[in-house]
MMTF fields as JSON, N, C-alpha, C and O atoms, coordinates in Angstrom:
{
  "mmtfVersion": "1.0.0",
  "mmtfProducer": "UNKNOWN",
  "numBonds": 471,
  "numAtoms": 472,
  "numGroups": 118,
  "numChains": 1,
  "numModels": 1,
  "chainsPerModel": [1],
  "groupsPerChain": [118],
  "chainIdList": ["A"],
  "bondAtomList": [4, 2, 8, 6, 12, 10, 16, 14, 20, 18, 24, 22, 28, 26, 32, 30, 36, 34, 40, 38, 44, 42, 48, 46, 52, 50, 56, 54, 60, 58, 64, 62, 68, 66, 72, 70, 76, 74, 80, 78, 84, 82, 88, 86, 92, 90, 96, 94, 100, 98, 104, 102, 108, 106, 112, 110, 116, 114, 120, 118, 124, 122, 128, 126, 132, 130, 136, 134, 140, 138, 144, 142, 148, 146, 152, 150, 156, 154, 160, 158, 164, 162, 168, 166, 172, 170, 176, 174, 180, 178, 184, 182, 188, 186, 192, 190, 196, 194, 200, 198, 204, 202, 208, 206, 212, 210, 216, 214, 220, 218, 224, 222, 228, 226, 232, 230, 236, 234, 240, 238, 244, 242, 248, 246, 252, 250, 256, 254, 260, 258, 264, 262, 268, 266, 272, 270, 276, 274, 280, 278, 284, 282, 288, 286, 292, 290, 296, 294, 300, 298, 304, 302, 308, 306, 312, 310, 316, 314, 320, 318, 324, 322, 328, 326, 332, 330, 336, 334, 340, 338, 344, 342, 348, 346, 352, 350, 356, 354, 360, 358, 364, 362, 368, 366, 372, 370, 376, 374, 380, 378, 384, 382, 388, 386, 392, 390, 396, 394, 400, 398, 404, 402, 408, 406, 412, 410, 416, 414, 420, 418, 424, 422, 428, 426, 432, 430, 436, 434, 440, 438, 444, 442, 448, 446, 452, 450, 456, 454, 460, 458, 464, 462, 468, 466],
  "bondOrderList": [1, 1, 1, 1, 1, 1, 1, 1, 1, 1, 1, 1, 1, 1, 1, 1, 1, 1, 1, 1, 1, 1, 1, 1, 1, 1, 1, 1, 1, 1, 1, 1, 1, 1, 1, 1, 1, 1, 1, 1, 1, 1, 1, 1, 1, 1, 1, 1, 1, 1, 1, 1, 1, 1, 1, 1, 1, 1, 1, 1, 1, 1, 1, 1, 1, 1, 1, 1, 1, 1, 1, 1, 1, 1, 1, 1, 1, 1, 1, 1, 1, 1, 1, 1, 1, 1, 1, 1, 1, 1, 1, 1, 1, 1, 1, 1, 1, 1, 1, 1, 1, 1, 1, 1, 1, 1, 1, 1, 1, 1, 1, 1, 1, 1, 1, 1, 1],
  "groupList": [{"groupName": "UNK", "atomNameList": ["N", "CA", "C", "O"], "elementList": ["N", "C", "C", "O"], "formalChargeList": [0, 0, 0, 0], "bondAtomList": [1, 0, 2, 1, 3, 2], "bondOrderList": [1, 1, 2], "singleLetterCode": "X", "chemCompType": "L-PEPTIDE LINKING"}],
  "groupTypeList": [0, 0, 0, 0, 0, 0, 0, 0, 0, 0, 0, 0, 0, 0, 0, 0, 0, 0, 0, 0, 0, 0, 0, 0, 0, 0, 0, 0, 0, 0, 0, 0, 0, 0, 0, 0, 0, 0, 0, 0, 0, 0, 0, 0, 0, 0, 0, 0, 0, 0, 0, 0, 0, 0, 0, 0, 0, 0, 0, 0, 0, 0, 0, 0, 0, 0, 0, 0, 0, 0, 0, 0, 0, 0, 0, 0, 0, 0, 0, 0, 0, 0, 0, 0, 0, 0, 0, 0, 0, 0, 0, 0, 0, 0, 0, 0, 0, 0, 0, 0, 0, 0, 0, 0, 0, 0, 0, 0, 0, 0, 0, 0, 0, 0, 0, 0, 0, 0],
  "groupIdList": [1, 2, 3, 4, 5, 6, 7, 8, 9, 10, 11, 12, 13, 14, 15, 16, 17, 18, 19, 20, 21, 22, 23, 24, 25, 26, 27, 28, 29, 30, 31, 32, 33, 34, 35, 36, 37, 38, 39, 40, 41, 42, 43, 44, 45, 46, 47, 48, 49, 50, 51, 52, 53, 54, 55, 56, 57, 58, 59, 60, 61, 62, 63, 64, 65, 66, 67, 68, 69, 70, 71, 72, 73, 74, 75, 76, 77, 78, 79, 80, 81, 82, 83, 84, 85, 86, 87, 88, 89, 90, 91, 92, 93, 94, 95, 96, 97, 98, 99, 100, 101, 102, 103, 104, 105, 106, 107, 108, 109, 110, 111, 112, 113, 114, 115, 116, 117, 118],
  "secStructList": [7, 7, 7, 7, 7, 7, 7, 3, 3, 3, 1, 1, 1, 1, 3, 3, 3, 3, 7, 7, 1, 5, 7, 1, 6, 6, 6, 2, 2, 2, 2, 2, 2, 2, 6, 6, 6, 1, 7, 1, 1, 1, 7, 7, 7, 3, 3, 3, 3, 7, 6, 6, 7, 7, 5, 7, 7, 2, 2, 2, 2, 2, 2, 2, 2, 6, 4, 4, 4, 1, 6, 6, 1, 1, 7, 1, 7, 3, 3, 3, 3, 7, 7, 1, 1, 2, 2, 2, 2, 2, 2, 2, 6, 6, 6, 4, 4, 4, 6, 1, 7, 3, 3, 1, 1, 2, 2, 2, 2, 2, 2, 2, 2, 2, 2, 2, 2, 7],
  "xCoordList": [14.506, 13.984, 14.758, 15.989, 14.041, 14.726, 14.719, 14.134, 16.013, 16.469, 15.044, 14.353, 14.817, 13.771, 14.092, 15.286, 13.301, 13.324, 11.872, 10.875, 11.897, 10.373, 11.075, 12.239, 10.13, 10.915, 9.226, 8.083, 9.975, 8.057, 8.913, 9.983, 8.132, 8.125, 7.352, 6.398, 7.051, 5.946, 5.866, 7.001, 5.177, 4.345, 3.131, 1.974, 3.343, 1.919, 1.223, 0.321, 1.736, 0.73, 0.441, -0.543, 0.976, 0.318, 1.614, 2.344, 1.938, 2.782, 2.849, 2.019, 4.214, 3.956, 5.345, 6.558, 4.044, 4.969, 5.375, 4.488, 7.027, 6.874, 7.576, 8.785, 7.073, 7.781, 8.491, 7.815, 9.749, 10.139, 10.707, 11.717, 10.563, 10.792, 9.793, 8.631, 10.067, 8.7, 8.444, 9.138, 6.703, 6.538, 6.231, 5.666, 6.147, 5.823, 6.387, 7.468, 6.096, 6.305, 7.935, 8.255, 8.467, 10.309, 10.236, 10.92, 9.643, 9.228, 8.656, 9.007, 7.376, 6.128, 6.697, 6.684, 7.496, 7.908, 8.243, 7.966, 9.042, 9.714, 8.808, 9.167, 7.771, 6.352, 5.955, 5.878, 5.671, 4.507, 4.576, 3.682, 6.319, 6.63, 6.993, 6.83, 7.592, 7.118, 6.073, 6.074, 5.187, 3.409, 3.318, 2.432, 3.767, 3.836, 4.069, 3.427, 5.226, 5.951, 5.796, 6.47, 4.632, 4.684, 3.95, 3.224, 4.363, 3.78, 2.813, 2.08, 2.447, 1.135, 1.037, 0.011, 1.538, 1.583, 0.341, -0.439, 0.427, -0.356, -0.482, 0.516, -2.162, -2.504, -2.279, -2.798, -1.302, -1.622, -2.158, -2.278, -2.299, -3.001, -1.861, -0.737, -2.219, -0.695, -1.487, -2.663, -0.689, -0.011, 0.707, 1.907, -0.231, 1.178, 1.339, 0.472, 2.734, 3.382, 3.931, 4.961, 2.669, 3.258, 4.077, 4.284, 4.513, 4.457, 5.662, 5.701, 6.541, 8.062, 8.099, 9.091, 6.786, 6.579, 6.469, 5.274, 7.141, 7.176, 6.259, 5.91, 6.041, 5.221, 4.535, 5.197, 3.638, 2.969, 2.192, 1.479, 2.492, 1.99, 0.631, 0.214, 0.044, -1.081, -0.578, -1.15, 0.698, 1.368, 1.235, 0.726, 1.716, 1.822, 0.773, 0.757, -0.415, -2.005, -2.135, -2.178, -2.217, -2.703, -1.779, -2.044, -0.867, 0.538, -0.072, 0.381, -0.999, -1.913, -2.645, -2.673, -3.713, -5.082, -4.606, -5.092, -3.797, -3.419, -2.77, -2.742, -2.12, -1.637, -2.811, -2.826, -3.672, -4.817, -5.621, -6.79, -5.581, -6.81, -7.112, -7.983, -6.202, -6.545, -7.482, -8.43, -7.893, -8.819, -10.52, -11.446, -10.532, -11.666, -12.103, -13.215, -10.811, -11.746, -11.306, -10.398, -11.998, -12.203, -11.229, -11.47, -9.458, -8.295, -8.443, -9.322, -7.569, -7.229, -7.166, -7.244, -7.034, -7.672, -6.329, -5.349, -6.35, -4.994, -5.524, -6.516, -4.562, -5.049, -4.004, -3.048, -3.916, -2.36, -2.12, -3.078, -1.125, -1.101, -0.443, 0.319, -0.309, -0.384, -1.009, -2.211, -0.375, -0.316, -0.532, -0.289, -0.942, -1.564, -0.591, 0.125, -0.375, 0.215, 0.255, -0.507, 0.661, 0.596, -0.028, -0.795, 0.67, 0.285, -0.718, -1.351, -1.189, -2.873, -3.849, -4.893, -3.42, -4.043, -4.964, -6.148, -3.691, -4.132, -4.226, -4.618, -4.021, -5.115, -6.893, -7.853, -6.803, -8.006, -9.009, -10.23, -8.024, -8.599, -8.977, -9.461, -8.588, -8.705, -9.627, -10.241, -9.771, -11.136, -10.279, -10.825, -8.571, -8.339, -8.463, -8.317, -8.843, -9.135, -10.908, -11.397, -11.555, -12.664, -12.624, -13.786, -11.508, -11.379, -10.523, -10.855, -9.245, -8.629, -8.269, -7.737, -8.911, -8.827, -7.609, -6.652, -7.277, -6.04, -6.312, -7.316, -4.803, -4.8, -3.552, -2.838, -3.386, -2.741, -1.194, -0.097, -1.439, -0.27, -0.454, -1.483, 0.763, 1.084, 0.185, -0.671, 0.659, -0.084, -2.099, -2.965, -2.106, -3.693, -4.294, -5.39, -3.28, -3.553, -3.217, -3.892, -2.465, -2.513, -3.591, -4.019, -3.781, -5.196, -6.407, -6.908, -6.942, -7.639, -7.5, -8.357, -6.402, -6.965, -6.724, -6.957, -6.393, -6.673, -8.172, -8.973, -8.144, -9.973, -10.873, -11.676, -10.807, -11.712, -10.969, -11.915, -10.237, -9.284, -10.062, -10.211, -10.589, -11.511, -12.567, -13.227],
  "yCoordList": [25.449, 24.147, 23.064, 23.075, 22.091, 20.824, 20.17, 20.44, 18.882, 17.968, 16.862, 16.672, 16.295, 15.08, 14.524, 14.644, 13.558, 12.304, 11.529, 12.05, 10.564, 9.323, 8.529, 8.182, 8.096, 7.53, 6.468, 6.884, 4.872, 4.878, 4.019, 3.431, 4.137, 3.593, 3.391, 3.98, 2.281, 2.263, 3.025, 3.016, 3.932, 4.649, 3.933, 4.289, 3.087, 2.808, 2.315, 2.959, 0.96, 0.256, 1.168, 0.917, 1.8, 2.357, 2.838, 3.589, 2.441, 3.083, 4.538, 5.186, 5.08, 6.54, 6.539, 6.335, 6.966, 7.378, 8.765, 9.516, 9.762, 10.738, 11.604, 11.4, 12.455, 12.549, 14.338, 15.073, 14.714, 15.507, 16.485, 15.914, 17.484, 17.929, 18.525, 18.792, 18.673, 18.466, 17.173, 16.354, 17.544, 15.891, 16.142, 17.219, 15.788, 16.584, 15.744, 15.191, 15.628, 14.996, 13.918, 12.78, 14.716, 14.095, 13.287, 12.295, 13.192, 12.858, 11.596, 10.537, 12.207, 11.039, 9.97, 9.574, 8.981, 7.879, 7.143, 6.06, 8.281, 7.19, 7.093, 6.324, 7.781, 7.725, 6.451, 5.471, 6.945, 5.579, 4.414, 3.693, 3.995, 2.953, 2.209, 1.03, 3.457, 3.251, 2.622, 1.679, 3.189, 3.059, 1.918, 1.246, 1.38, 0.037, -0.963, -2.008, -0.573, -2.289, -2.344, -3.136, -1.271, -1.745, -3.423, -4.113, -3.504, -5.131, -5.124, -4.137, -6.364, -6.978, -7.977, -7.689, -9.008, -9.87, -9.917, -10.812, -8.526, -7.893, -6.806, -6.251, -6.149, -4.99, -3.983, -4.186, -2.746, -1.834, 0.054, 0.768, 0.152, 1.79, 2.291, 1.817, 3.336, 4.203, 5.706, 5.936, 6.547, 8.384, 8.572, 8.367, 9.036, 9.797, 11.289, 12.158, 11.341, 12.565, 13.57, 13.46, 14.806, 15.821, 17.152, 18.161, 17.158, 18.205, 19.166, 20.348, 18.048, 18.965, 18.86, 19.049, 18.536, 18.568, 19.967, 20.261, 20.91, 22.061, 22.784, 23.95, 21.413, 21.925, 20.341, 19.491, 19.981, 19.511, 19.936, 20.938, 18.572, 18.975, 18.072, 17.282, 18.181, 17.191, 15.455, 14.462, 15.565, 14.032, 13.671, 12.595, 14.609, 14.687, 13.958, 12.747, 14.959, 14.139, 12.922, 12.021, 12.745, 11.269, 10.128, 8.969, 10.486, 9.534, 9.317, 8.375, 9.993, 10.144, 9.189, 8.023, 10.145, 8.767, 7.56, 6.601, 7.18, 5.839, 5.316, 4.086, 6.088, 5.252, 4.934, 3.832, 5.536, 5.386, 4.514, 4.673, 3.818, 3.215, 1.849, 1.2, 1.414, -0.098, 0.469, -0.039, 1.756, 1.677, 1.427, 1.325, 1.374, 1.132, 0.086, -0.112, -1.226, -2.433, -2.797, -3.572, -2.198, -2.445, -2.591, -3.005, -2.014, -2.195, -1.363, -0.505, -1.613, -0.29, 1.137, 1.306, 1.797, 3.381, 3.86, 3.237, 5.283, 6.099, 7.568, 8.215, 7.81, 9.37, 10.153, 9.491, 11.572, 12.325, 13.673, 13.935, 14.265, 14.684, 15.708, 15.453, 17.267, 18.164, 19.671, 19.916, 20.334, 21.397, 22.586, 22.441, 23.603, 25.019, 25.647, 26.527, 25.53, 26.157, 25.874, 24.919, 26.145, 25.706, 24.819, 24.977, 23.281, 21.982, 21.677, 20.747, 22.099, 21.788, 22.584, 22.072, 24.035, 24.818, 23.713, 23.41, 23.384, 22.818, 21.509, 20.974, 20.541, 19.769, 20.031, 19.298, 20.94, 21.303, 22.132, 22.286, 22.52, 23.356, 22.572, 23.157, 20.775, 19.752, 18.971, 18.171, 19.11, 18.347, 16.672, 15.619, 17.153, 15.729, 14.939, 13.811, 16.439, 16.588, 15.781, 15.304, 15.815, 15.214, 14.01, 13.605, 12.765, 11.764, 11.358, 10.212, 11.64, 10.574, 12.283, 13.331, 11.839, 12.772, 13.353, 12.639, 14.674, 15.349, 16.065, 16.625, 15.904, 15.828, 17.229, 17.364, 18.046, 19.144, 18.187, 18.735, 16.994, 16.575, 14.848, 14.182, 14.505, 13.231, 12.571, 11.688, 13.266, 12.451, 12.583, 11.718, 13.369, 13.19, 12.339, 11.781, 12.39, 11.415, 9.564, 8.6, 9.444, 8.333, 7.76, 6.619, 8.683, 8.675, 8.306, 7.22, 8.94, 8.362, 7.633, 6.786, 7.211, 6.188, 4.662, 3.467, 5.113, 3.723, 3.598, 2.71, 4.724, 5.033, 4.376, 3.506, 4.679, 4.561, 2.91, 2.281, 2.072, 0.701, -0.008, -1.225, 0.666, -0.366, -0.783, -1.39],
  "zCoordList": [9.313, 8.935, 9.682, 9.662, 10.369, 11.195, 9.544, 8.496, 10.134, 9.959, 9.923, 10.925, 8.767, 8.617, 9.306, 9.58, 10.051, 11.213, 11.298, 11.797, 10.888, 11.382, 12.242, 12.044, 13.601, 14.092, 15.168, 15.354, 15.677, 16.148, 17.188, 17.03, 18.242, 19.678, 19.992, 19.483, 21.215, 22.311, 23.073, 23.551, 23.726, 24.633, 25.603, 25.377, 26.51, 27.501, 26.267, 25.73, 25.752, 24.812, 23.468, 22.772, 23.274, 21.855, 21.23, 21.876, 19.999, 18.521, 18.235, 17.597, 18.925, 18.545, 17.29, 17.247, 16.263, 14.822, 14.991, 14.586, 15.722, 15.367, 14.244, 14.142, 13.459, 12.416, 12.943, 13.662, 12.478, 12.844, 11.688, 11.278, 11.094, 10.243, 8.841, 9.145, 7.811, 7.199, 6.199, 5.597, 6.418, 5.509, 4.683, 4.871, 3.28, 2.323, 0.591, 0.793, -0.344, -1.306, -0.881, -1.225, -0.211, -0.636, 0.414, 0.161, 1.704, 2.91, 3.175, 3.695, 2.489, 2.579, 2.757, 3.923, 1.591, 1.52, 2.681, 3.197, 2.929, 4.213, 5.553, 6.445, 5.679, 6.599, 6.638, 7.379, 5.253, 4.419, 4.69, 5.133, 4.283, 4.444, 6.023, 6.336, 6.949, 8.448, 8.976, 9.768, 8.501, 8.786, 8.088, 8.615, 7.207, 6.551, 7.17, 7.269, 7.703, 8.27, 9.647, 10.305, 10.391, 11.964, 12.065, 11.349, 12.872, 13.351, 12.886, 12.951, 12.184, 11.859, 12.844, 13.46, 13.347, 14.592, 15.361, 15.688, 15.559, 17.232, 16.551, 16.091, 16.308, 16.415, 17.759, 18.857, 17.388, 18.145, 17.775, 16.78, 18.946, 18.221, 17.978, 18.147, 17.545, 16.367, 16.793, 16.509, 17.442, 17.751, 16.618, 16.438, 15.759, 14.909, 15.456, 15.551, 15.798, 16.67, 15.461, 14.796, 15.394, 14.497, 15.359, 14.684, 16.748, 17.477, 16.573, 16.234, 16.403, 15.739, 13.65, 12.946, 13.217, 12.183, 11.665, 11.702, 11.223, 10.883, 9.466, 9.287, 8.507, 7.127, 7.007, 7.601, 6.506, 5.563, 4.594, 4.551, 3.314, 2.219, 1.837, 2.684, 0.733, 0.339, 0.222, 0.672, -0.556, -0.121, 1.265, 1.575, 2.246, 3.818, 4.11, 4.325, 4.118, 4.187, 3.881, 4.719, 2.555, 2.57, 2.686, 2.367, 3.085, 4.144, 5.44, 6.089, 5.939, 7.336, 6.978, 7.372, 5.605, 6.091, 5.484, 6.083, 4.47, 4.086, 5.185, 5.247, 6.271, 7.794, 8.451, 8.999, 8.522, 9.548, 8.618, 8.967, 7.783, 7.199, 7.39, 6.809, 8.38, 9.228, 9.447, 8.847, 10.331, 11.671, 11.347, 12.152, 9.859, 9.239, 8.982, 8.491, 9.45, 9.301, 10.861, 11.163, 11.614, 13.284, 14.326, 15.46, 13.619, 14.056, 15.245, 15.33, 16.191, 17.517, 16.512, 15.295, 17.361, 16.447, 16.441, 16.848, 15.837, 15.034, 15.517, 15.18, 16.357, 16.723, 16.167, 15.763, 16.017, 15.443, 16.699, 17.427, 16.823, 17.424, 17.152, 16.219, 17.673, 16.581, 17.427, 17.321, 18.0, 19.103, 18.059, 16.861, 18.535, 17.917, 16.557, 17.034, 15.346, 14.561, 13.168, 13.016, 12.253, 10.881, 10.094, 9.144, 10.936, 10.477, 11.205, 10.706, 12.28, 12.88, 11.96, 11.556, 11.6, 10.98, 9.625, 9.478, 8.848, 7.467, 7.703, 6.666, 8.757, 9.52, 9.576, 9.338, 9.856, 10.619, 9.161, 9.123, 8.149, 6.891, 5.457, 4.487, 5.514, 5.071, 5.523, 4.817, 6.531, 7.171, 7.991, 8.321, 8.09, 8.129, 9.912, 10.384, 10.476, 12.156, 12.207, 13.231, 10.914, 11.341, 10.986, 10.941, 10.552, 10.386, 10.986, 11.286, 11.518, 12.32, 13.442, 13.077, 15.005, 15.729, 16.028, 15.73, 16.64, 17.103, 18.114, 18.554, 18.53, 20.077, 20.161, 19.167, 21.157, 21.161, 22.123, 22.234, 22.598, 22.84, 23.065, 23.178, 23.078, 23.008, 24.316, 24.276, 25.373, 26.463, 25.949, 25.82, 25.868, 25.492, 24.413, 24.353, 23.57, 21.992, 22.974, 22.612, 23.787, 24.175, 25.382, 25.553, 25.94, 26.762, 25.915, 26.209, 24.989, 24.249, 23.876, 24.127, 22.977, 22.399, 23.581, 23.399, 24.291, 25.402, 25.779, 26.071, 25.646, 26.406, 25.194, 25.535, 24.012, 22.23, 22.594, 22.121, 22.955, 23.186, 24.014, 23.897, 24.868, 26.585, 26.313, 27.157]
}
């Protein structure tokens, strides 16, 4: 098991939230509240980076879509990102891959959403 870590940077114009460790009831919080206080100023798109996320839980989840739920009132978009294993699995077994898209890596999750941006 890694060491918890949220952590968010710019990437080529876009907010990469990555979380490192697992997310999960004890976790969530400190996501949440990440995903909370990015700039309001200036909308930008948001990568949430699951590559080194090892477990999520149902808290986990809706720490996602309550991050992504600007993108519903016409904000820059929220892609996640999230390479072949566990946490794509129950991504993908939630249905949460058919609401905010995933990307098998960072560079591709930021390609899009520049592209879903133009």
């Amino acid at each position: 098991m890694q060491q918890f870590e949220a952590t968010a940077e710019m990437v080529n114009g876009v907010l990469v939230v990555a979380v490192r460790g697992e997310l999960d009831i004890a976790t969530s919080p400190q996501v949440r509240k990440l995903l909370a206080d990015l700039p309001t100023d200036q909308a930008y798109p948001v990568a949430i980076d699951l590559a080194r996320c090892d477990f999520i839980d149902s808290t986990g989840l809706a720490t996602l879509l309550h991050g992504a739920k600007h993108t519903q009132n016409g904000e820059p978009g929220v892609a996640i990102v999230s390479p072949q294993g566990e946490v794509r699995r129950v991504l993908e077994l939630t249905a949460v891959d058919k609401l905010i898209p995933v990307f098998a890596s960072l560079e591709e999750a930021v390609t899009a959403i520049q592209t879903m941006d133009a």
